[in-house]
VEXDREN-2710 file (C-alpha; in Angstrom, 1 decimal):
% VEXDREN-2710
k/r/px/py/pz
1/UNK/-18.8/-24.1/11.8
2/UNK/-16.1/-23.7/14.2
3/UNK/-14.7/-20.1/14.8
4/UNK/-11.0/-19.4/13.9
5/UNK/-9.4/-17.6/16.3
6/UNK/-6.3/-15.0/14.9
7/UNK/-3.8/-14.7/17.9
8/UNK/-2.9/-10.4/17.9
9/UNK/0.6/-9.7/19.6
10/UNK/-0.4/-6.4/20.8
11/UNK/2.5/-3.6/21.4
12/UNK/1.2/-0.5/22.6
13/UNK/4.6/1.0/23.7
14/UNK/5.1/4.4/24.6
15/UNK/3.3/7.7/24.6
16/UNK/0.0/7.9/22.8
17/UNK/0.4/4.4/21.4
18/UNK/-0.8/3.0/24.5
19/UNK/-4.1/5.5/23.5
20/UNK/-4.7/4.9/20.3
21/UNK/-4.4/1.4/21.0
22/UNK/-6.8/0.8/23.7
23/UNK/-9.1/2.9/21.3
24/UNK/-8.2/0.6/18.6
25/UNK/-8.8/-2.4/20.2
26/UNK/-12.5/-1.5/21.4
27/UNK/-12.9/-0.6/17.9
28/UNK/-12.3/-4.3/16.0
29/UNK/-14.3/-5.9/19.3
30/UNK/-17.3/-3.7/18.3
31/UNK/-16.5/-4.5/15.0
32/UNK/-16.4/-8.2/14.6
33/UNK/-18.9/-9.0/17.7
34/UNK/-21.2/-10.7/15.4
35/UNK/-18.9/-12.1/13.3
36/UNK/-18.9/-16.0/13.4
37/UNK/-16.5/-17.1/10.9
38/UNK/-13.2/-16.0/13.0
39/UNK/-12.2/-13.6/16.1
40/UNK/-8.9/-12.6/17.3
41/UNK/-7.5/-13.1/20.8
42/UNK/-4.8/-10.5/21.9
43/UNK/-2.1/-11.2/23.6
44/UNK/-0.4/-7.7/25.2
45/UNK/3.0/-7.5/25.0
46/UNK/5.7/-5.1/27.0
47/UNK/8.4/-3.0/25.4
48/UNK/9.3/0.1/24.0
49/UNK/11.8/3.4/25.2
50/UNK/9.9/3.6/28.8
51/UNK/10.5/-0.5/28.9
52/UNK/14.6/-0.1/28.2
53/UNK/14.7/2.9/30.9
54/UNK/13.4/0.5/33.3
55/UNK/14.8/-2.5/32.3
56/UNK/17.9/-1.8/29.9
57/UNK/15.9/-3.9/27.2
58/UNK/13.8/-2.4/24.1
59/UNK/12.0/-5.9/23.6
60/UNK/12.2/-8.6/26.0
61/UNK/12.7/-11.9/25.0
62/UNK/8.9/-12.9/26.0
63/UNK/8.0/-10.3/23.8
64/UNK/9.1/-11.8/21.0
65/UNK/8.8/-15.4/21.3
66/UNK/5.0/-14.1/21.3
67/UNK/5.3/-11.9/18.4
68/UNK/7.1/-15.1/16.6
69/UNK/4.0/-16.9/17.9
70/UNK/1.0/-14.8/16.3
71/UNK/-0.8/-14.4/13.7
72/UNK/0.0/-10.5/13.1
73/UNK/1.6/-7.9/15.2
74/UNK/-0.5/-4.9/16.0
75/UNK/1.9/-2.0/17.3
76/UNK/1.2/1.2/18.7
77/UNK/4.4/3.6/18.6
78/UNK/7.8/3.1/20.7
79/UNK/10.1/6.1/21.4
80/UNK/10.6/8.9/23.7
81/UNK/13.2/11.1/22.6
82/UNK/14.3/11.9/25.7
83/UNK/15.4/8.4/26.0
84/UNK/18.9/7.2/24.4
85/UNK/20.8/4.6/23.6
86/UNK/24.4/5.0/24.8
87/UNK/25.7/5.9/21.0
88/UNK/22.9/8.8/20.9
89/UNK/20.4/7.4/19.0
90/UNK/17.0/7.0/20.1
91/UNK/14.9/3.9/21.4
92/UNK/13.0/2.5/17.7
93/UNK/12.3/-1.0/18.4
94/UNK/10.5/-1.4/15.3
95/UNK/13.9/-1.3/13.4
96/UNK/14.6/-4.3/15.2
97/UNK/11.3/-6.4/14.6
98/UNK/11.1/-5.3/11.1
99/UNK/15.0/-7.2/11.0
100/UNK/14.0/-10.3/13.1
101/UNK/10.9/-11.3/11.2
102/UNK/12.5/-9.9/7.9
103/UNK/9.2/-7.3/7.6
104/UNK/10.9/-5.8/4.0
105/UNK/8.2/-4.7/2.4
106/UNK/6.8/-1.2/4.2
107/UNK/3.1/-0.7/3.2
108/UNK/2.1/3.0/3.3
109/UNK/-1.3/3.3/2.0
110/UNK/-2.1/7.2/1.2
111/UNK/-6.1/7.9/0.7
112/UNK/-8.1/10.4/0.7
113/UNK/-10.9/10.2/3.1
114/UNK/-14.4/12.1/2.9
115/UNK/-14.5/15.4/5.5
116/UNK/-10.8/15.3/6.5
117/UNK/-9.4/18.5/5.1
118/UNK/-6.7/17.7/2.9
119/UNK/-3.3/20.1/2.4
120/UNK/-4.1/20.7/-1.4
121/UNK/-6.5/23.0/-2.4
122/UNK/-7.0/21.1/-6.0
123/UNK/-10.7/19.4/-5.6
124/UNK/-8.6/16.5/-7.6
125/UNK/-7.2/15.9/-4.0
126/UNK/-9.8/13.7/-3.0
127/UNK/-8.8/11.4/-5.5
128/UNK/-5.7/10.7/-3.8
129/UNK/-5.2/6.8/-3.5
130/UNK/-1.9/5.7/-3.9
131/UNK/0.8/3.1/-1.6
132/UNK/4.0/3.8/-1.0
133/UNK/5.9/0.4/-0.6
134/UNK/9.1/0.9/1.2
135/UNK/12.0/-1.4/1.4
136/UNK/12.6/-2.0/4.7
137/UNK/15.5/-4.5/4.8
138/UNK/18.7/-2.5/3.8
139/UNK/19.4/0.8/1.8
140/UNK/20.7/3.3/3.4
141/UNK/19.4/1.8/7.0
142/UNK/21.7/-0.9/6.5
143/UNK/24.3/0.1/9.0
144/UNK/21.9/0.8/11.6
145/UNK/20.7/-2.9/11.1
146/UNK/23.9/-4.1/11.1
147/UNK/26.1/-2.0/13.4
148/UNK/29.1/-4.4/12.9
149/UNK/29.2/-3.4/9.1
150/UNK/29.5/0.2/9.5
151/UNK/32.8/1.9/8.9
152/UNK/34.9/2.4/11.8
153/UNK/35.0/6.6/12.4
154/UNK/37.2/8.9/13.6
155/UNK/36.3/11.8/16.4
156/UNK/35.7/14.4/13.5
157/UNK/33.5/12.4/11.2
158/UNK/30.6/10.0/10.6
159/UNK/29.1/7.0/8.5
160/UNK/26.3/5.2/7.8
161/UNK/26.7/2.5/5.4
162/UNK/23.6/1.8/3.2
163/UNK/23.6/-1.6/1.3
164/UNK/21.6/-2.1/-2.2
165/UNK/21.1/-6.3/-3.3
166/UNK/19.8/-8.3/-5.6
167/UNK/17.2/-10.3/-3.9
168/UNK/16.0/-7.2/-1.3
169/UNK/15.2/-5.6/-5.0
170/UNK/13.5/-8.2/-6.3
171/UNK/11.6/-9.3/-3.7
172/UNK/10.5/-5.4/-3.2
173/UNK/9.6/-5.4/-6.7
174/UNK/7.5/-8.5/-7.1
175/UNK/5.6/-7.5/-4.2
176/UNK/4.6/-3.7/-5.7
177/UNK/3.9/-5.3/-8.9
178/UNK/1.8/-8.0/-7.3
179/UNK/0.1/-5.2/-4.9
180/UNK/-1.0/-3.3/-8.2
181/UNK/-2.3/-6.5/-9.5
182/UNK/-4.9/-6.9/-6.6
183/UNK/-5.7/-3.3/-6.6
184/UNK/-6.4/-3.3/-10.5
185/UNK/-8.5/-5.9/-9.8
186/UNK/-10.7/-3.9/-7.3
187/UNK/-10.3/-1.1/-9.4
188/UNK/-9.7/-1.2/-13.0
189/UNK/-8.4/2.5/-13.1
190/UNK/-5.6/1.1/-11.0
191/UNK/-2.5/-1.1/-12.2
192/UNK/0.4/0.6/-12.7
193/UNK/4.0/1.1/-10.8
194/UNK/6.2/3.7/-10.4
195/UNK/9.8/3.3/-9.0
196/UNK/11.4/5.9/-7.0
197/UNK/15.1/6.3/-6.8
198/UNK/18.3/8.5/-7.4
199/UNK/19.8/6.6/-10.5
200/UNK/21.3/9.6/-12.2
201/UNK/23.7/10.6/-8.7
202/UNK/23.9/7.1/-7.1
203/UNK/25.6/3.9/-8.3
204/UNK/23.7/1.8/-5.6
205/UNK/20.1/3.4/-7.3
206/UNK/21.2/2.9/-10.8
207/UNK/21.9/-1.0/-9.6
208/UNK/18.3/-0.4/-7.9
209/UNK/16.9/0.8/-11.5
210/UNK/18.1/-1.9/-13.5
211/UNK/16.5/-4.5/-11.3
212/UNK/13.3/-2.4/-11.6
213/UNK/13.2/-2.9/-15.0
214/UNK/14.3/-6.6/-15.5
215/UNK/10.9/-7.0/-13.0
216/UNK/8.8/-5.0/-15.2
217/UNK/9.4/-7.0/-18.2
218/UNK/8.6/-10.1/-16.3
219/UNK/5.3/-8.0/-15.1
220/UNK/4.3/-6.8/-18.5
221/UNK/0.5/-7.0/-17.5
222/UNK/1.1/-4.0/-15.1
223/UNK/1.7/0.1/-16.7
224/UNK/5.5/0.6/-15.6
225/UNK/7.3/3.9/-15.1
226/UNK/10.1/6.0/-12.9
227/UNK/10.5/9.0/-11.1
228/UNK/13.8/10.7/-9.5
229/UNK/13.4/10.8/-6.0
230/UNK/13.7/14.8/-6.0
231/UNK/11.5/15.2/-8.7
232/UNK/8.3/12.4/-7.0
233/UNK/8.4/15.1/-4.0
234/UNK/7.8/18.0/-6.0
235/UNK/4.8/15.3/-8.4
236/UNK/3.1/14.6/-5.1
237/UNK/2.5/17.9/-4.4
238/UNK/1.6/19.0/-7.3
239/UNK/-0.4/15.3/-8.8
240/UNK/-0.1/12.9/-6.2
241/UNK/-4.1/11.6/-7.6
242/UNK/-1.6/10.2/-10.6
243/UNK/-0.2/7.8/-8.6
244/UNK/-0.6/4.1/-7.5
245/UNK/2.0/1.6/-6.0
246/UNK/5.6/3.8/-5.4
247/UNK/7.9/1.0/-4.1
248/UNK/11.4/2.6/-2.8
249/UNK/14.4/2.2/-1.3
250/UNK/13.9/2.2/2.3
251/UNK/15.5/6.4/3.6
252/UNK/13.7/7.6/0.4
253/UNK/10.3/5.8/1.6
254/UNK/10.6/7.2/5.4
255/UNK/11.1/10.5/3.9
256/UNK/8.3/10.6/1.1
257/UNK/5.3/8.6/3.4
258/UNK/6.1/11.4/5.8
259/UNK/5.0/14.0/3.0
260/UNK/2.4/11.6/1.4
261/UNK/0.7/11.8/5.3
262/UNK/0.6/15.7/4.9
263/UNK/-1.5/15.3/2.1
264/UNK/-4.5/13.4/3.8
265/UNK/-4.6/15.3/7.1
266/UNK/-1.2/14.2/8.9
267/UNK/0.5/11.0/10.6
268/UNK/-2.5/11.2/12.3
269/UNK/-4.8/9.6/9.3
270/UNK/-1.9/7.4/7.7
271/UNK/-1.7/3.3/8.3
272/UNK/0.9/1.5/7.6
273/UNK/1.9/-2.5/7.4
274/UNK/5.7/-3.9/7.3
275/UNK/4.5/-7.2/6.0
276/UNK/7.2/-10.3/5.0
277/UNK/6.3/-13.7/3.6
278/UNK/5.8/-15.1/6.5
279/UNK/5.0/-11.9/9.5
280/UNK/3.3/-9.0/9.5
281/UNK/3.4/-5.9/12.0
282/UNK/0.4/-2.8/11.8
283/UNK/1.4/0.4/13.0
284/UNK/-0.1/3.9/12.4
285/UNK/2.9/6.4/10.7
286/UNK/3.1/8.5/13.7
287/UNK/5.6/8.4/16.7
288/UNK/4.7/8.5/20.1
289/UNK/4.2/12.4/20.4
290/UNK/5.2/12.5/23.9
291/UNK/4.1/16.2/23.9
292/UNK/0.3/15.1/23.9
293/UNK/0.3/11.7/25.5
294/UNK/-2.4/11.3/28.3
295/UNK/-4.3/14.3/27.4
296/UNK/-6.9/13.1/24.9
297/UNK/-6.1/14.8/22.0
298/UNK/-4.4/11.4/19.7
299/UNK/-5.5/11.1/16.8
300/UNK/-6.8/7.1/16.5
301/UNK/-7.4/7.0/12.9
302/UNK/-4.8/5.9/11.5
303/UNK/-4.3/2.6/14.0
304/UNK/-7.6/1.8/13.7
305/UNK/-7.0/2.1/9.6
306/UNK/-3.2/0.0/10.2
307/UNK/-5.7/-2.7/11.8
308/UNK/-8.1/-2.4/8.9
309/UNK/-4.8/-3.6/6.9
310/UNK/-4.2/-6.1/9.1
311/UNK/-7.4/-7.9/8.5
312/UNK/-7.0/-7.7/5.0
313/UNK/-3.6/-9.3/5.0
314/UNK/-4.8/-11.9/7.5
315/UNK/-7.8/-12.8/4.8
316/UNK/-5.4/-12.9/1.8
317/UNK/-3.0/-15.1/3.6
318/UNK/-5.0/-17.8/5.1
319/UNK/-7.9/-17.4/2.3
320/UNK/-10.5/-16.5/5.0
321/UNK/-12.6/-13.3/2.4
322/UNK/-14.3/-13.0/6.0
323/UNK/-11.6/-11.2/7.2
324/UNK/-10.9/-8.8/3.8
325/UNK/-14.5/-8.2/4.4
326/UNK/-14.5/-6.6/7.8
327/UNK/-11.5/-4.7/6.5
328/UNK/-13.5/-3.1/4.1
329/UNK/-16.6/-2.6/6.6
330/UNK/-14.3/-1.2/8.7
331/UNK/-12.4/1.4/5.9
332/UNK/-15.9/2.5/5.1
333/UNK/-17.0/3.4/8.6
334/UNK/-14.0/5.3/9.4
335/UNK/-15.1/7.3/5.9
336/UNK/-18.9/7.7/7.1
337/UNK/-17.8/8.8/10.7
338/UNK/-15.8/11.6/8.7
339/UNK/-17.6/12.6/6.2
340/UNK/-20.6/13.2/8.8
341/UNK/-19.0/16.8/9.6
342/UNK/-19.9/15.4/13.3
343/UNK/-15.8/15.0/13.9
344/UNK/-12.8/16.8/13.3
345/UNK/-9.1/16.0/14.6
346/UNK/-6.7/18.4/16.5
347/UNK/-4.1/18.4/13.6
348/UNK/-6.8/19.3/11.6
349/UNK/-7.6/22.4/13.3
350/UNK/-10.5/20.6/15.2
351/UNK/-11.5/19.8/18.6
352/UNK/-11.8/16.0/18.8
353/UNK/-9.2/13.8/20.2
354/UNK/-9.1/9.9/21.0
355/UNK/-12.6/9.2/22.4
356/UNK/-14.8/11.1/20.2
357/UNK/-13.2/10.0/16.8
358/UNK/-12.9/6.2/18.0
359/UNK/-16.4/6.5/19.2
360/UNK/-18.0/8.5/15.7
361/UNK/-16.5/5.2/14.0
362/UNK/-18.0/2.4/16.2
363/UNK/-21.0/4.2/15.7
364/UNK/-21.1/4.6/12.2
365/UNK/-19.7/0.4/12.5
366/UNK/-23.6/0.1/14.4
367/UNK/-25.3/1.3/11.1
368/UNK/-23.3/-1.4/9.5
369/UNK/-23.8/-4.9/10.9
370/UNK/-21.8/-7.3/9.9
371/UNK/-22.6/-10.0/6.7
372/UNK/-21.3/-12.9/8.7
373/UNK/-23.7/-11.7/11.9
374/UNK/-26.8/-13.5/12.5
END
């Protein structure tokens, strides 16, 4: 049997990114060593706030002739707030991938794993499992996509122009509905979606609504309900273990995956994907948290976890259930390395930073060979 390689465009960017993702990388080579069916073969690729300082470019064209190229993108962080773009803002290249491979769909699983202290004191709590599906391709990011749409402003005022359509919706839709499908499937006490919005303030999110529920009756296989944006922030404090797919319009998603993250132990333990039909980029939640880079203390979890997602997607796409396999392997030895009590992360009041978490989970991944080995 010949052995499929998966090329990786591999962007670990600025601050701890370039941490977490040496650790992450080291990680998946322990982790598919034996595997025979498929590898992957990275390719490492410059860019990020530190690149445009030195170059005046975020993402050189190299960069993403090879990202067009792969497979999947794996992604680090990019950013350094002390680094600006002439009009103030700061260096994001990812809002610039996610609009040249049309990435509109922002994956932001939320899980509870064993042994990492969660924020809620409810024992319920670690029966939080829930995605938050973000739509990435407009709303009210749509001016800083498209800069040349925004409303010209005067010296004493501002705009930013956010955009609501037809297909973005649907397409957002289809894709929660068909996400709670898959998970159903895995777990029968799963199935059901829950859109997210301001309908009762916002003419854009009514037009949002209405498309949600034309999609549901086309969906009538999957449980189908709502929530007020206000009101989901104040549920997933209170009974976030109620939830299961949360798709969203894209400032409401940033916002809410940010709380959702608090709730399993911080950015630090929260993967996310910005998958499209035809790319997909894996990036933990968290920035680049200059404030700690080169000092040890990153949290790897949650790339390691975003490249856990990535080998799922990869094994749904091109039919390879090797690859959704080593996902899980992976998921569960990232559990097993926590719930040992042998680890605990900075921002969760512990002492263990990159080397010991990365190391606890390619241990654990030795307890574990792989299906495919031998």
């Amino acid at each position: 049997m010949t052995k499929h390689l998966f090329t990786i465009a591999v962007l670990p960017g600025d601050g701890i990114g370039i941490e977490v993702m040496d650790a992450c990388v080291k990680v998946l080579e322990r982790l598919l060593a034996d595997q025979r069916r498929f590898g992957l073969s990275y390719i490492h690729c410059p860019g990020g706030a530190q690149h445009y300082a030195d170059t005046g470019v975020a993402l050189p064209e190299r960069t993403l002739r090879a990202c067009a190229d792969a497979d999947a993108m794996l992604f680090g962080a990019m950013g350094l707030p002390q680094i600006r773009y002439p009009d103030g803002t700061e260096v994001n290249p990812q809002l610039d991938l996610r609009k040249d491979f049309d990435l509109y769909a922002g994956v932001r699983p939320i899980r509870a794993i064993p042994g990492v202290p969660s924020a809620l004191a409810d024992p319920r709590a670690a029966q939080i499992d829930f995605v938050l599906v973000r739509e990435q391709s407009e709303g009210l990011f749509y001016g800083r996509l498209y800069p040349e749409k925004q409303p010209k402003a005067g010296a004493d005022e501002a705009f930013d122009l956010g955009r609501v359509t037809r297909k973005a919706s649907e397409r957002l839709f289809d894709f929660a509905f068909g996400l709670a499908r898959r998970r159903r499937a895995a777990n029968p006490a799963k199935g059901r979606v829950t859109c997210v919005d301001k309908a009762n303030v916002l003419s854009s999110m009514a037009f949002f609504h209405k498309i949600y529920w034309e999609r549901a009756k086309l969906n009538p296989d999957i449980a189908a309900d709502h929530c007020y944006v206000d009101a989901m922030a104040m549920n997933l404090i209170k009974r976030p273990w109620d939830y299961d797919v949360i798709p969203t319009e894209n400032q409401f998603g940033d916002i809410l995956s940010d709380l959702a993250a608090g709730l399993i132990g911080g950015l630090g333990m929260s993967p996310s994907g910005d998958i499209g039909d035809k790319h997909g980029l894996f990036q933990p939640s968290h920035g680049s948290a200059p404030d700690i880079a080169g000092q040890g203390k990153a949290n790897p979890t949650a790339m390691i976890l975003s490249a856990a997602l990535m080998l799922e997607w990869l094994g749904e796409k091109h039919s390879m259930p090797e690859a959704t396999t080593e996902a899980t392997r992976l998921r569960q030895a990232v559990d097993a390395a926590f719930a040992s009590g042998r680890i605990q992360s900075f921002e969760s009041g512990g002492s263990d930073g990159t080397q010991a978490i990365s190391a606890a989970i390619i241990d654990a991944l030795a307890q574990r060979s792989s299906p495919q080995g031998v």
